[in-house]
C-alpha positions in Angstrom: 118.1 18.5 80.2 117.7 16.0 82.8 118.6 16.1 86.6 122.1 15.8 88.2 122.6 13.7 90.4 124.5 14.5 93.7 127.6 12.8 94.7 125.5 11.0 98.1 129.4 10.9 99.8 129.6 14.4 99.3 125.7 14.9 100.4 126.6 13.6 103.9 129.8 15.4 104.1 129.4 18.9 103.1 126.9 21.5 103.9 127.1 25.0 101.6 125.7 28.2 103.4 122.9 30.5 101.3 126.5 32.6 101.0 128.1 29.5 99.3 130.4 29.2 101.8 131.0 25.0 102.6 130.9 23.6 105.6 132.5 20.8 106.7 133.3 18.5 109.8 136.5 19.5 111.9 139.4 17.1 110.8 141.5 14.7 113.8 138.9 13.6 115.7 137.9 9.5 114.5 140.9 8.1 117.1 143.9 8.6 119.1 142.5 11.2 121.4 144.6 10.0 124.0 147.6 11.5 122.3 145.9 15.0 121.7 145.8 17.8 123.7 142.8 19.1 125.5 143.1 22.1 123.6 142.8 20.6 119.7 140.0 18.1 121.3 137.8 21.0 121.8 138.8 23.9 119.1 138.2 20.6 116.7 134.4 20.1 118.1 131.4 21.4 115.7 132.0 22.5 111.7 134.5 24.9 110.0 134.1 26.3 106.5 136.6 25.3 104.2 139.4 27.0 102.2 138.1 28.5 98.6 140.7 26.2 97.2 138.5 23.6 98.8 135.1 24.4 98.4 135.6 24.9 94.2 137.1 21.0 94.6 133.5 20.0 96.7 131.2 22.2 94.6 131.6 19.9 91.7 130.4 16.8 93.5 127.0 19.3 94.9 125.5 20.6 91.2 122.7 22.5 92.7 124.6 23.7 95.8 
């Protein structure tokens, strides 16, 4: 059986943990930072894991994740 090929927007988005968990950049943050509180600025900064819900939608697009 040959190779599958990995979704490459998915490749640059996503990032599964040897648990399987999914990582995954903290939403809001592009523009309009002006508007936002101090508060969401910085508990937005770094990676979250997402939902289960979530990560079954991404794991489809990462075959070998």
């Amino acid at each position: 059986m040959p190779k599958l090929k990995t979704k490459s927007g998915a490749k640059k988005r996503f990032k599964v943990t040897a648990t399987g968990k999914v990582m995954a950049a903290q939403a809001g943050k592009r523009h309009g930072m002006i508007k936002r509180t101090t508060k969401f600025i910085r508990n937005a900064r770094g990676t979250t894991t997402l939902s289960e819900a979530d990560a079954r939608i991404v794991k489809q697009f990462l075959p070998y994740a």
